[in-house]
C-alpha positions as CSV (number, residue, x, y, z in Angstrom):
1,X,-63.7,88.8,50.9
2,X,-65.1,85.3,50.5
3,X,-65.4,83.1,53.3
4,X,-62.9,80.2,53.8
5,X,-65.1,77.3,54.9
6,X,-62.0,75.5,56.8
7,X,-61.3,78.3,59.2
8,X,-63.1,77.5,62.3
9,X,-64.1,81.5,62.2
10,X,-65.9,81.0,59.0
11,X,-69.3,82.6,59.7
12,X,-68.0,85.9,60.8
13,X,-65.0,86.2,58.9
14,X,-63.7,89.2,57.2
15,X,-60.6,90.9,56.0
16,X,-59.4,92.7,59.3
17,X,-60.5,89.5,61.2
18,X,-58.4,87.7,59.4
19,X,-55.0,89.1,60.2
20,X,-53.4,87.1,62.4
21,X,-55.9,84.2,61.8
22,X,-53.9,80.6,62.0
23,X,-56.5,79.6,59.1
24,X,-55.3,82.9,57.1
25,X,-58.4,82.4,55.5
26,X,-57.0,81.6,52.2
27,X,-53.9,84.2,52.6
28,X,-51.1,82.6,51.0
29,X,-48.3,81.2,54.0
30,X,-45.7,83.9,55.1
31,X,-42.5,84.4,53.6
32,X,-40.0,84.3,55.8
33,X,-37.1,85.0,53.3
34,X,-34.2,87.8,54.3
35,X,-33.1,90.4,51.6
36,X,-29.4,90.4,51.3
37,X,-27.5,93.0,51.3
38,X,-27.9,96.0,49.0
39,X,-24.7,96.0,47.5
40,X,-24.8,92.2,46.6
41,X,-26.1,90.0,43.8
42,X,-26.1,86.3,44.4
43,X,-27.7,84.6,41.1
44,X,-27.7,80.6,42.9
45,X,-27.4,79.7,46.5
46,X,-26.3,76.0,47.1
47,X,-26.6,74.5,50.5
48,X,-24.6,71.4,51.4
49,X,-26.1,69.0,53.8
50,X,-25.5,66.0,55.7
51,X,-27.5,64.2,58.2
52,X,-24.5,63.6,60.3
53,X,-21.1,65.0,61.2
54,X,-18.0,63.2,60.2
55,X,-19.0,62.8,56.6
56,X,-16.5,65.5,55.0
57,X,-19.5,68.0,54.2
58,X,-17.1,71.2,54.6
59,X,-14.6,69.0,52.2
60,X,-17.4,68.2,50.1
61,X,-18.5,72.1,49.4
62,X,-14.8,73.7,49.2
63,X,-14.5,71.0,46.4
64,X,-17.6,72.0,44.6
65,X,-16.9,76.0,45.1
66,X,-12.9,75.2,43.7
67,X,-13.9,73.7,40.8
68,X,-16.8,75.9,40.1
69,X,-14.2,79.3,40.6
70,X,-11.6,77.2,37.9
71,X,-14.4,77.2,35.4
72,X,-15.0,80.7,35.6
73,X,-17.5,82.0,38.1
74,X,-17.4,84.0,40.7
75,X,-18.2,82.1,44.1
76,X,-18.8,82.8,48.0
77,X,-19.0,80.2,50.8
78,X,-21.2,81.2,53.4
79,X,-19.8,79.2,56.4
80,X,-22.8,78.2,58.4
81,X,-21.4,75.4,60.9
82,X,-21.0,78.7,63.7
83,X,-19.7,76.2,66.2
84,X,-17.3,74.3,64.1
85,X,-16.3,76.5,61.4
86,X,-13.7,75.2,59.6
87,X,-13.5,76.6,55.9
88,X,-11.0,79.6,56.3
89,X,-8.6,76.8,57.7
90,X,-8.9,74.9,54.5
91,X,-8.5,77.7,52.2
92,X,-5.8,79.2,54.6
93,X,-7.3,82.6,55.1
94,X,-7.6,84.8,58.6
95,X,-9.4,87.5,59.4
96,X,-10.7,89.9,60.7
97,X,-12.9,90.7,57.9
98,X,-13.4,94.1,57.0
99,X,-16.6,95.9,58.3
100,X,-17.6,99.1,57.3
101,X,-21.1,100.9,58.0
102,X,-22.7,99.7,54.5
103,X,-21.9,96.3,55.8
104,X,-19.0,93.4,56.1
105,X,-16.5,92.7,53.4
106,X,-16.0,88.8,53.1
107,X,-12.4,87.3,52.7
108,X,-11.1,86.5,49.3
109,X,-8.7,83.3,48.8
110,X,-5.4,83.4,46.7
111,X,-8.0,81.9,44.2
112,X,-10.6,84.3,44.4
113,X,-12.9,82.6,46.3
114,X,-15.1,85.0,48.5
115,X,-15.6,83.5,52.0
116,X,-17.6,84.4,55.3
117,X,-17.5,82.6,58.7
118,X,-17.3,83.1,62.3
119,X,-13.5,82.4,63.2
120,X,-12.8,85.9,60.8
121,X,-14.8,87.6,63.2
122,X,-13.2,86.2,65.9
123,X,-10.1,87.8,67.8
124,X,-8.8,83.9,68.9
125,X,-10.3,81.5,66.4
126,X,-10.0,78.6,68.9
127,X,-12.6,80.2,71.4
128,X,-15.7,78.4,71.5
129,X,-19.1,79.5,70.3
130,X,-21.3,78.9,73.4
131,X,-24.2,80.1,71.9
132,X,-28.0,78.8,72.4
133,X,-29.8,78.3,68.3
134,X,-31.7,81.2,68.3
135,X,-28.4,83.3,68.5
136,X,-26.6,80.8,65.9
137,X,-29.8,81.0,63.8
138,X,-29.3,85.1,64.1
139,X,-25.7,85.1,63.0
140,X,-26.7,82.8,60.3
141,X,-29.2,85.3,58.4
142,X,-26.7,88.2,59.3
143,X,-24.3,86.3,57.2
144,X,-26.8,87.0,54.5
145,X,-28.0,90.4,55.2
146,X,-25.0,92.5,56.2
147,X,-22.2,90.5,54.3
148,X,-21.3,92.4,51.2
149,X,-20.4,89.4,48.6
150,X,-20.9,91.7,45.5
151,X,-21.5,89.8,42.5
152,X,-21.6,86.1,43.1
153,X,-22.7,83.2,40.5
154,X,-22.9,80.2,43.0
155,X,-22.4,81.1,46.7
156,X,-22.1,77.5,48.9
157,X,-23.9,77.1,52.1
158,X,-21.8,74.7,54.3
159,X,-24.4,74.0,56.6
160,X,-23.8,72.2,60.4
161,X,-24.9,68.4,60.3
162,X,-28.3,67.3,61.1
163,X,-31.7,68.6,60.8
164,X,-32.2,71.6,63.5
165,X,-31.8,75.4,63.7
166,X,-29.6,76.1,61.1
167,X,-30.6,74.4,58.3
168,X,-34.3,75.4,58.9
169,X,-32.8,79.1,59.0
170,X,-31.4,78.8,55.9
171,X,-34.1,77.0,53.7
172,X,-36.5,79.8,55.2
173,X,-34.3,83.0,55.0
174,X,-32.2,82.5,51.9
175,X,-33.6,81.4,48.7
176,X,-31.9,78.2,48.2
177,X,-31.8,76.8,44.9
178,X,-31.0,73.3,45.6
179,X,-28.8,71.2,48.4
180,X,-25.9,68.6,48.1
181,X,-26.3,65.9,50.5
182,X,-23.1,64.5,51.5
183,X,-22.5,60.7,53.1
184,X,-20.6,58.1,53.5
185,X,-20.8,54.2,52.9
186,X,-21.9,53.0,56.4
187,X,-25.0,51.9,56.3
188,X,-26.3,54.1,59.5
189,X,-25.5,57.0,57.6
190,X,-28.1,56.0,54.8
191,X,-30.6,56.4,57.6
192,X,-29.7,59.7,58.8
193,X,-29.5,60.6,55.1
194,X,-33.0,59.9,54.1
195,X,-34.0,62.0,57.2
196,X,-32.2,65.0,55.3
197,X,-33.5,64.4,52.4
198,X,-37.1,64.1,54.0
199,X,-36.8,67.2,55.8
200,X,-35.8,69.2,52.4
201,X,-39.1,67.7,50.7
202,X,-40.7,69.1,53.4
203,X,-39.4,72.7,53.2
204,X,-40.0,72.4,49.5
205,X,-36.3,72.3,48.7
206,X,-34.8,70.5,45.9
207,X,-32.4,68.0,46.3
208,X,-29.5,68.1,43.5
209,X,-28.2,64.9,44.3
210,X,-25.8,63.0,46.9
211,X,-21.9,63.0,47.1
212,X,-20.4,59.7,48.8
213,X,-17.0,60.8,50.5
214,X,-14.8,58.3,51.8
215,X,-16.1,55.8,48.8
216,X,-12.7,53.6,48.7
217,X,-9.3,54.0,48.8
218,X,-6.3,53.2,45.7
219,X,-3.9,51.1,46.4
220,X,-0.7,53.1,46.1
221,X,1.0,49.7,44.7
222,X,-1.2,48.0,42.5
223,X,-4.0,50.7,42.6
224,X,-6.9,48.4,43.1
225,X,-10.0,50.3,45.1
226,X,-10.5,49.2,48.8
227,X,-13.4,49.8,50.5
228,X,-12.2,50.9,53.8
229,X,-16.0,51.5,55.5
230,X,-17.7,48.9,53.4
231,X,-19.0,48.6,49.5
232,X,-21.0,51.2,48.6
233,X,-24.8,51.4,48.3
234,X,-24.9,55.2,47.3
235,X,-26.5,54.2,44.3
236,X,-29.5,52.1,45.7
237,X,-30.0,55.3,48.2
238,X,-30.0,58.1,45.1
239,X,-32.4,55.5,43.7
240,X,-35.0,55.3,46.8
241,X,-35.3,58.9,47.3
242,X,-35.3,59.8,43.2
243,X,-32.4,61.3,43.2
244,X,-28.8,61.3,41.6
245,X,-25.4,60.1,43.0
246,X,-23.2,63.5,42.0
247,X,-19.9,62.0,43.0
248,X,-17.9,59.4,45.1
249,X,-14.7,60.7,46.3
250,X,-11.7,58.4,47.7
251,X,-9.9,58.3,51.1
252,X,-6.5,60.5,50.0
253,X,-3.7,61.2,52.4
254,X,-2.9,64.0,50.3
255,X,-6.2,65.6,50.6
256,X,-5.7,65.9,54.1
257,X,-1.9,67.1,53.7
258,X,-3.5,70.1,51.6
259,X,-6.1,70.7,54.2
260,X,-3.8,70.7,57.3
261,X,-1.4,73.1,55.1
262,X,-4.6,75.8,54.3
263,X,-3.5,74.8,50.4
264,X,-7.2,73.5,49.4
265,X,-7.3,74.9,46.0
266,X,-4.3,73.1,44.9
267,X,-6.2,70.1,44.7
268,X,-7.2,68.6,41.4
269,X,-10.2,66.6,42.3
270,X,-12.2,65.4,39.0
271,X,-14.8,62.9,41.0
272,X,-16.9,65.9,41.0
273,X,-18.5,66.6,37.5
274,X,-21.1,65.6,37.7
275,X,-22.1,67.9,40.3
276,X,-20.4,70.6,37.8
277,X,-22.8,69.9,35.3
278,X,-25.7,70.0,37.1
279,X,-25.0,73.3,38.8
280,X,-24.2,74.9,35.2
281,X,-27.9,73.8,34.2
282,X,-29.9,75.5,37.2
């Protein structure tokens, strides 16, 4: 084995003095990446990011898994915010899900939409999680491993805000194929965003492109857009960190009327496509 000139062993190293090195002597890095479960085939995994909380992220991804189910595919949302799950509200599901010793069965929606997250594990899903990251970060990649989704075309990752455990589980145990970053207009969450974007660089992740929620609001009487947190700058953002703006979706009292009720996919929300299109051409 040829000597690597960088590793401060250099002169007396060999193959078995090598393992374990912190040089690796050339050794291409680790993979830390999880097999899923046997009896699942995920073809694209989409993780949904935002650099704070508040910014309708969980909105954000049941929107981009509803209208990705209407056109046809068959879709999971892994629901990775473990202390504040709130997806099976949305869609109005409950669990328990089903476990059986091959693994556990994730819970379908009226629409079809296959979902996994905490509160179907739960017996009261108004406990809290008082868990410390490395046991989040666990029940994270067991979401992965020992969920049975079955055939999926595009399974969402609705990650936790900000840049810690979770979301560096994730990019290192599943194989993501891109993230959504999610905002809104205020100008201090344009910082925070650039430091999610920064951190998916780093992790060598791509970055499909930012969705602005909260963008304005229609006037129900004249219908002229207000911008309730400011005008947007979503564009100039997307354009510093190369990237493209996916979507800007209004303030809606009835979005939140559908939410509250666990009647999600009867939306019709078309600020998304965008995003559609750029998920059909991964």
């Amino acid at each position: 084995m040829a000597e690597n000139k960088e590793c401060a062993s250099a002169g007396s190293c060999d193959k078995s003095s090598c393992e374990g090195c912190s040089s690796n002597c050339g050794e291409k890095p680790q993979s830390f990446l999880e097999a899923c479960n046997p009896l699942s085939s995920v073809k694209k995994v989409i993780g949904v990011v935002s650099g704070k909380g508040g910014v309708g992220k969980s909105f954000v991804t049941a929107s981009m898994a509803a209208a990705m189910k209407k056109k046809g595919y068959e879709v999971g949302i892994l629901d990775a915010d473990i202390t504040g799950p709130s997806i099976p509200r949305m869609f109005g599901i409950k669990g328990p899900a089903k476990a059986t010793e091959d693994g556990v069965y994730p819970i379908a929606t009226d629409g079809g939409i296959k979902i996994m997250s905490l509160n179907l594990l739960m017996e009261d899903e108004e406990a809290p999680v008082i868990w410390r990251g490395p046991v989040i970060a666990g029940a994270v990649k067991q979401f992965w491993t020992d969920v049975i989704w079955g055939d999926i075309d595009y399974l969402f990752v609705d990650m936790p805000p900000g840049t810690g455990d979770v979301p560096l589980t994730v990019f290192q145990s599943l194989p993501v194929d891109g993230i959504v970053i999610v905002t809104s207009p205020q100008d201090l969450v344009h910082m925070i965003v650039k430091k999610a974007y920064n951190m998916a660089e780093m992790m060598d992740i791509p970055v499909l492109g930012m969705v602005e929620n909260y963008s304005y609001m229609e006037c129900p009487d004249c219908g002229k857009k207000i911008s309730v947190f400011g005008e947007s700058s979503i564009d100039e953002v997307a354009k510093s960190v190369k990237t493209k703006v996916l979507g800007k979706l209004p303030i809606n009292p009835l979005y939140a009327q559908k939410v509250d009720a666990g009647a999600f996919e009867e939306l019709e929300i078309d600020q998304l496509n965008a995003a559609e299109e750029i998920l059909e051409n991964l």
